[in-house]
Steps between C-alpha positions, in 0.01 A plus 500: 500500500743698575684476151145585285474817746892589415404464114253680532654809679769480260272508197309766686812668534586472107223616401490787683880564371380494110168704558733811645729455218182523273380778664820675527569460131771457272757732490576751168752330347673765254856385349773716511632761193846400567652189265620175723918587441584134440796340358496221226806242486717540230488197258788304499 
């Protein structure tokens, strides 16, 4: 019994966790005007 009451505070507790993301929202994701400065391998 106690293990099904454990589950369920846990899923309870999940739940809970994904409807305050939800709520909260995505953040604005906006990529940057600045190029990556990468380097590429010469070839041998």
């Amino acid at each position: 019994m106690r293990a099904l009451l454990a589950a369920a505070i846990g899923l309870a507790a999940a739940l809970a966790l994904v409807l305050t993301v939800t709520a909260i929202g995505a953040p604005s994701g906006r990529t940057s005007p600045k190029p990556l400065l990468t380097t590429v391998p010469e070839h041998p």
